[in-house]
Biopython code that builds the backbone (N, CA, C, O; Angstrom):
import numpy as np
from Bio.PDB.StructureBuilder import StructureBuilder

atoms = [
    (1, "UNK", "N", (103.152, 116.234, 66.913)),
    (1, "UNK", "CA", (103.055, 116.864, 68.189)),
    (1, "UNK", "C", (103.751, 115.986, 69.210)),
    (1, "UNK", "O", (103.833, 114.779, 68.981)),
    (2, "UNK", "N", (104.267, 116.507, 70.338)),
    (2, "UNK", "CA", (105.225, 115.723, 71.034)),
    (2, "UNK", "C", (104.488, 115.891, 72.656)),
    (2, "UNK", "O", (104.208, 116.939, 73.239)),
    (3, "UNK", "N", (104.370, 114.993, 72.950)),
    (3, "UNK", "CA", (103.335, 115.109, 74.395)),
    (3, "UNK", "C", (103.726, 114.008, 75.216)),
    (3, "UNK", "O", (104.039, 112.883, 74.826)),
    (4, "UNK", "N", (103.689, 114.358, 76.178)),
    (4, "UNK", "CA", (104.006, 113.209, 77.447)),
    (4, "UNK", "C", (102.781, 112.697, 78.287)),
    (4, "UNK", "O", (102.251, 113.117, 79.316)),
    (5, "UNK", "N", (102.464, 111.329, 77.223)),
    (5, "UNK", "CA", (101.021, 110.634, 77.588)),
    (5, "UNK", "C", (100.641, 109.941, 78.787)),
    (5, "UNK", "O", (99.501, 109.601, 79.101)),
    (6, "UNK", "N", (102.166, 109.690, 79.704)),
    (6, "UNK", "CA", (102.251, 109.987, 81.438)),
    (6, "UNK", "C", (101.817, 110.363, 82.095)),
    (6, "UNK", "O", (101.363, 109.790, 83.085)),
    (7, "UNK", "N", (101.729, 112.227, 81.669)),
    (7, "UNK", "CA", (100.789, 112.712, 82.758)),
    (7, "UNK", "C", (99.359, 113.416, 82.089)),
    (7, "UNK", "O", (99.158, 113.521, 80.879)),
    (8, "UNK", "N", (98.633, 113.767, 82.929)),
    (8, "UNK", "CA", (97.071, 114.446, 82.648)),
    (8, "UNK", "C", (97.055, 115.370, 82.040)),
    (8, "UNK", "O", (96.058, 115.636, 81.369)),
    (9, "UNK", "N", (98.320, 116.310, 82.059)),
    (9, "UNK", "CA", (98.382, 117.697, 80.977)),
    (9, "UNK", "C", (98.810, 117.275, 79.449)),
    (9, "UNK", "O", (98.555, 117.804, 78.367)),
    (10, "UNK", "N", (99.485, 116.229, 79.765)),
    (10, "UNK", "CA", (99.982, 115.635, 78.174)),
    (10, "UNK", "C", (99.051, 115.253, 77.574)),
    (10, "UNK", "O", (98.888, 115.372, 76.359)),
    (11, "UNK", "N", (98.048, 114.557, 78.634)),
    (11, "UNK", "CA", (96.847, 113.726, 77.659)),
    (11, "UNK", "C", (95.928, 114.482, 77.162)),
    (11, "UNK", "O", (95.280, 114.046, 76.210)),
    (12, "UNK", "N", (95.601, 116.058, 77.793)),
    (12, "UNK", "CA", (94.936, 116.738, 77.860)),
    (12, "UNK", "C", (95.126, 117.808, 76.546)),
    (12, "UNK", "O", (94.061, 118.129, 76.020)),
    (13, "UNK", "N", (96.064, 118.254, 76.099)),
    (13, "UNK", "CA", (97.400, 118.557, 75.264)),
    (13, "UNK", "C", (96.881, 117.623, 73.915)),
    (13, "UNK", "O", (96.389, 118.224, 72.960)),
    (14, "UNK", "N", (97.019, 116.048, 73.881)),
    (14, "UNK", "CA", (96.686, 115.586, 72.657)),
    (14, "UNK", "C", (95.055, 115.766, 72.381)),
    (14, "UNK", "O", (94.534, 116.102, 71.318)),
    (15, "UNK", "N", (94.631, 115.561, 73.191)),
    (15, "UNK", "CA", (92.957, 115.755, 73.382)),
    (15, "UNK", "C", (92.394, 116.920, 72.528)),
    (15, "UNK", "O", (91.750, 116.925, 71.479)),
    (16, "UNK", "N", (92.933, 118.068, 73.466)),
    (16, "UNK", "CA", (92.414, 119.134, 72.505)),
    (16, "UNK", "C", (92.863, 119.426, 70.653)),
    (16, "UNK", "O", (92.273, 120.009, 69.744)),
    (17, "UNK", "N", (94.166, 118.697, 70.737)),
    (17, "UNK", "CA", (94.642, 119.033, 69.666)),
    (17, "UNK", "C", (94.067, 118.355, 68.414)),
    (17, "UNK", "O", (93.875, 118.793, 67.280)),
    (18, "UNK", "N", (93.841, 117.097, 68.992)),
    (18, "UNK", "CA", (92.770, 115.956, 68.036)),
    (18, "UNK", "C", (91.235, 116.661, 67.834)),
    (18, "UNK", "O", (90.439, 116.388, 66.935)),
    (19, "UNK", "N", (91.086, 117.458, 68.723)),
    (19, "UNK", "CA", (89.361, 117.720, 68.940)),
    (19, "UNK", "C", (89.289, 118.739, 67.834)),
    (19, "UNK", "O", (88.360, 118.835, 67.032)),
    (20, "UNK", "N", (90.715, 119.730, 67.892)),
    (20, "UNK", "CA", (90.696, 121.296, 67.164)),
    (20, "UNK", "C", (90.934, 120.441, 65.815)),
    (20, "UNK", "O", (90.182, 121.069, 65.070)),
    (21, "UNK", "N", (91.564, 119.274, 64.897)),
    (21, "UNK", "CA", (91.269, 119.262, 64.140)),
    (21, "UNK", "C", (90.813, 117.966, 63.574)),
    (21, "UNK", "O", (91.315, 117.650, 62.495)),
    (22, "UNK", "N", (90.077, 117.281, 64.034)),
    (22, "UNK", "CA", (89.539, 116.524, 63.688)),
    (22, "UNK", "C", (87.740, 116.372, 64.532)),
    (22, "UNK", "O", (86.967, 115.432, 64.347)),
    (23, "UNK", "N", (87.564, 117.214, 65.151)),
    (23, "UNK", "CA", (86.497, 116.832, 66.111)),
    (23, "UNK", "C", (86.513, 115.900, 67.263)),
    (23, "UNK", "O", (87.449, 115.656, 68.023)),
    (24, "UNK", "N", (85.253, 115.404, 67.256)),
    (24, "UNK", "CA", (85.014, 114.380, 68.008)),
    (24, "UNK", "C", (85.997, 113.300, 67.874)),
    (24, "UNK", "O", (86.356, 113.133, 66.709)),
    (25, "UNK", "N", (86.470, 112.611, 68.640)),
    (25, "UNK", "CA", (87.351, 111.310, 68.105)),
    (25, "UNK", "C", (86.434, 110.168, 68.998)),
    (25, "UNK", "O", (86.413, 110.201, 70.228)),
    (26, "UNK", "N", (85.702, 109.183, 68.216)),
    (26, "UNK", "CA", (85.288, 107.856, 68.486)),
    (26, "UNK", "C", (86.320, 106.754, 68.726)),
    (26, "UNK", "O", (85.919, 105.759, 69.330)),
    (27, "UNK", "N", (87.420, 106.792, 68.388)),
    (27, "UNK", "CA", (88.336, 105.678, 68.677)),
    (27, "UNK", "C", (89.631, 106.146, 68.912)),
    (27, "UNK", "O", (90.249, 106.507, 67.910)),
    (28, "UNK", "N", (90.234, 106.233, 70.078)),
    (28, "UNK", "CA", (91.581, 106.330, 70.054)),
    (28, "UNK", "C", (92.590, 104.977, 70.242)),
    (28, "UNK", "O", (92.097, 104.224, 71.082)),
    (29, "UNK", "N", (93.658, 104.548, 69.780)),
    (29, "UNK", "CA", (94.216, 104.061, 70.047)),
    (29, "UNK", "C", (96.103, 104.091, 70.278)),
    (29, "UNK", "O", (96.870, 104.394, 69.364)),
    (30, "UNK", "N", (96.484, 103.766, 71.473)),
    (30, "UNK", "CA", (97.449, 104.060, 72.268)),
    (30, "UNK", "C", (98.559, 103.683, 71.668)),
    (30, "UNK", "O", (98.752, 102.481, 71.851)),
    (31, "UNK", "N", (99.503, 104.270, 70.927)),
    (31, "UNK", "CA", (100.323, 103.167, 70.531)),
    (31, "UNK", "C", (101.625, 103.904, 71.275)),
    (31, "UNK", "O", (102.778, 103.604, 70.966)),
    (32, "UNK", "N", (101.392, 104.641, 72.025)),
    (32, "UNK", "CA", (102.762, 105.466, 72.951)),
    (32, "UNK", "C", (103.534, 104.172, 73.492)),
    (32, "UNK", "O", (102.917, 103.173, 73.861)),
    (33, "UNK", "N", (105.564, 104.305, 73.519)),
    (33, "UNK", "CA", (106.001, 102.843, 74.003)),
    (33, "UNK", "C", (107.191, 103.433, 74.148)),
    (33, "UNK", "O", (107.519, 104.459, 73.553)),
    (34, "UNK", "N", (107.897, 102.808, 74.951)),
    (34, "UNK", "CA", (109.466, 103.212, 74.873)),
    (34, "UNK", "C", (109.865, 102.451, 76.185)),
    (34, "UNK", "O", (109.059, 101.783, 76.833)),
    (35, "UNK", "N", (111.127, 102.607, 76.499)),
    (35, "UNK", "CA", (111.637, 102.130, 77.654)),
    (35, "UNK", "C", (113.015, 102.909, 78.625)),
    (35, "UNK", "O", (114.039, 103.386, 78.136)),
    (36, "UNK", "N", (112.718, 102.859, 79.826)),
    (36, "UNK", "CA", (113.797, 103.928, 80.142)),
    (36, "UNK", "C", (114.828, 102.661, 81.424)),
    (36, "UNK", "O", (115.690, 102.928, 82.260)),
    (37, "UNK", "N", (114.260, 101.453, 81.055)),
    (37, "UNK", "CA", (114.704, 100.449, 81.739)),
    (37, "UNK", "C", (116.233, 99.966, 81.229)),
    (37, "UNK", "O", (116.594, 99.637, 80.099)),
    (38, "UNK", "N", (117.254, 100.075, 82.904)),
    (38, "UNK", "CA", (118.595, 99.773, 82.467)),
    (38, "UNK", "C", (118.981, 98.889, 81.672)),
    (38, "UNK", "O", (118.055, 98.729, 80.877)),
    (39, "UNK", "N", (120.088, 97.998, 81.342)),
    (39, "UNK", "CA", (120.300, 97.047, 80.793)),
    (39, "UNK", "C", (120.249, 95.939, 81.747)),
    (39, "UNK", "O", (120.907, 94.980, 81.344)),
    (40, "UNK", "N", (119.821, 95.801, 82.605)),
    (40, "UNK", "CA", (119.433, 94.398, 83.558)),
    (40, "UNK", "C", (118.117, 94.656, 83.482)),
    (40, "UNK", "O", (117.538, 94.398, 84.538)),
    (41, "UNK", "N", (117.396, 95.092, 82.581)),
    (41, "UNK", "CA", (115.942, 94.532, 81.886)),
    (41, "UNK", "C", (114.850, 94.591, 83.586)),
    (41, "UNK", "O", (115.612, 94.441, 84.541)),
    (42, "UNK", "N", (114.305, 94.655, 83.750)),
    (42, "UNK", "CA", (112.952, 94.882, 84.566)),
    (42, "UNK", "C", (113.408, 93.967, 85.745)),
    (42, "UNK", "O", (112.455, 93.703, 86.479)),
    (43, "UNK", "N", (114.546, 93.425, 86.128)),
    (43, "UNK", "CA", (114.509, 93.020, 87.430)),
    (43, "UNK", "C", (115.721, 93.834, 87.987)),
    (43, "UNK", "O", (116.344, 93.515, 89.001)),
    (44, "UNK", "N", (115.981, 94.919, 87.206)),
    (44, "UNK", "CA", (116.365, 95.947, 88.036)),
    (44, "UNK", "C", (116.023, 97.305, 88.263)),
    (44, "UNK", "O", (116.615, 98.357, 88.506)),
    (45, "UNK", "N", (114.786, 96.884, 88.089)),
    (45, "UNK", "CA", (114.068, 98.337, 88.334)),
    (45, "UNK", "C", (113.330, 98.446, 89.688)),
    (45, "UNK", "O", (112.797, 97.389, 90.026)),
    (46, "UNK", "N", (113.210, 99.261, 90.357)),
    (46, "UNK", "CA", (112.643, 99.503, 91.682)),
    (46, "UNK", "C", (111.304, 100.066, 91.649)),
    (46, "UNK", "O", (110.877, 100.144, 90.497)),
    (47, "UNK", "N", (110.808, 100.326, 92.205)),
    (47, "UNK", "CA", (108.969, 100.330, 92.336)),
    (47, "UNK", "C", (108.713, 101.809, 91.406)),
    (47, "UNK", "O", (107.950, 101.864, 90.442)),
    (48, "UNK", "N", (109.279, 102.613, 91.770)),
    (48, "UNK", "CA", (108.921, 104.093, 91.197)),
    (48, "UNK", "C", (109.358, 104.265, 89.548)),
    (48, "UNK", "O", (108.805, 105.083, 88.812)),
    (49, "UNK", "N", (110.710, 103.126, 89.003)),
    (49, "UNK", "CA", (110.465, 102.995, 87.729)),
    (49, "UNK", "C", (109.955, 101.876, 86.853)),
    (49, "UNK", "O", (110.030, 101.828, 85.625)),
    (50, "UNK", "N", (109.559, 101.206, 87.462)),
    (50, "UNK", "CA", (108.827, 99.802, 87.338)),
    (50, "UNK", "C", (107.034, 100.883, 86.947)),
    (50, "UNK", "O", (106.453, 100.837, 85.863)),
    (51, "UNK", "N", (106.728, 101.425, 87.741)),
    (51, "UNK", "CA", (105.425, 102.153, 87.586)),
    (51, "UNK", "C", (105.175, 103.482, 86.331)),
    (51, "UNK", "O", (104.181, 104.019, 85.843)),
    (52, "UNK", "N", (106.755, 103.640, 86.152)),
    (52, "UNK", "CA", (106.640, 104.998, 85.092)),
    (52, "UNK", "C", (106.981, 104.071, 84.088)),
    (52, "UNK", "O", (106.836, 104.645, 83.010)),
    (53, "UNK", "N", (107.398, 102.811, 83.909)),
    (53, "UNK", "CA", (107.018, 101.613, 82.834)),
    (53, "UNK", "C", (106.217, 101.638, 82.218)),
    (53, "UNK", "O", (106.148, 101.900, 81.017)),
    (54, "UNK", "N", (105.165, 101.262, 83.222)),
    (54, "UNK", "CA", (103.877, 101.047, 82.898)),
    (54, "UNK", "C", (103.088, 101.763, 82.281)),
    (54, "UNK", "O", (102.442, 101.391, 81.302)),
    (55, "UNK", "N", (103.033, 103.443, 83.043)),
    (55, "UNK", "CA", (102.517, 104.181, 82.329)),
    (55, "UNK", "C", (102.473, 104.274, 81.258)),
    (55, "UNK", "O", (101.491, 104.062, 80.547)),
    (56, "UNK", "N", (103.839, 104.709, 80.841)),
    (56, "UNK", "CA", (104.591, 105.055, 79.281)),
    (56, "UNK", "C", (103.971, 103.589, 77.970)),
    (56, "UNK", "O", (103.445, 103.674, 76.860)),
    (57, "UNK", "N", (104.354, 102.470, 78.771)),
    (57, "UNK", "CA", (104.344, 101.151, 77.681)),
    (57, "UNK", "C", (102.673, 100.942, 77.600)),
    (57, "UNK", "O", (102.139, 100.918, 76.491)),
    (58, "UNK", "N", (101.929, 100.803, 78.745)),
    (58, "UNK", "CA", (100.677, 99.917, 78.471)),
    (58, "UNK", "C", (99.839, 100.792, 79.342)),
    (58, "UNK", "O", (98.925, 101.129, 78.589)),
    (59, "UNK", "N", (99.631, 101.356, 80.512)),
    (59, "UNK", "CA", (98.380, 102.334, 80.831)),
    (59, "UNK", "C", (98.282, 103.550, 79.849)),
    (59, "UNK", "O", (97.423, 103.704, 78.981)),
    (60, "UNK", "N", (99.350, 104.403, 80.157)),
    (60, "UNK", "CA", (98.806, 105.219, 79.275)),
    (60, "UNK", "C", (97.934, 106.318, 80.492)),
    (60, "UNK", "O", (98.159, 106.022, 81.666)),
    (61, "UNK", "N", (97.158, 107.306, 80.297)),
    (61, "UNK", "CA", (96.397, 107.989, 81.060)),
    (61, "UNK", "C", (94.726, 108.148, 80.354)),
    (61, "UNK", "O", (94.172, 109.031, 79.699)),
    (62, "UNK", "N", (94.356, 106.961, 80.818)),
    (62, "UNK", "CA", (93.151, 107.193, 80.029)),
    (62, "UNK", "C", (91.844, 107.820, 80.349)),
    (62, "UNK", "O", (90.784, 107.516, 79.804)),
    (63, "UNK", "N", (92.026, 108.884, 81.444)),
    (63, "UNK", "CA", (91.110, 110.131, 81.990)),
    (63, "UNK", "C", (90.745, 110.949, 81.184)),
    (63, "UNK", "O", (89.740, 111.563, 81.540)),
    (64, "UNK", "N", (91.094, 111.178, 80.365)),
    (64, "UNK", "CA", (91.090, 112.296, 79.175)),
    (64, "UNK", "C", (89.479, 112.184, 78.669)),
    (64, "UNK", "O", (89.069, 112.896, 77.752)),
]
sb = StructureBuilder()
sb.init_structure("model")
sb.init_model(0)
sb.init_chain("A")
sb.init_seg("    ")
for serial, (resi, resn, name, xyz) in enumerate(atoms, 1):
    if name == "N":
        sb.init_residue(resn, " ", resi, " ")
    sb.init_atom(name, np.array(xyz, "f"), 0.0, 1.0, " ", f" {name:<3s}", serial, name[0])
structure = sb.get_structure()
């Protein structure tokens, strides 16, 4: 399944889909990662993709 764990509908999206076949889930773990950072590596990124970094690599949306 292909979901964008960024935003609240994506997370919402894997959620149900884990629930419809597996049930309850006691442990999730995040392993979503990628990078959309230029080739001057994270000191050329500006605040708004410096933050969709984050999301994507290590927050994650964990409201779900």
């Amino acid at each position: 399944m292909a979901a964008d764990l960024t935003s609240p509908d994506g997370v919402g999206l894997v959620s149900e889909r884990v629930s419809e076949r597996f049930g309850r889930a006691d442990v999730l773990v995040h392993v979503a990662g990628g990078s959309h950072a230029p080739a001057d590596g994270f000191a050329a990124l500006d605040e708004a993709a410096w933050q969709d970094e984050l999301a994507l690599s290590s927050a994650g949306r964990p409201e779900a």
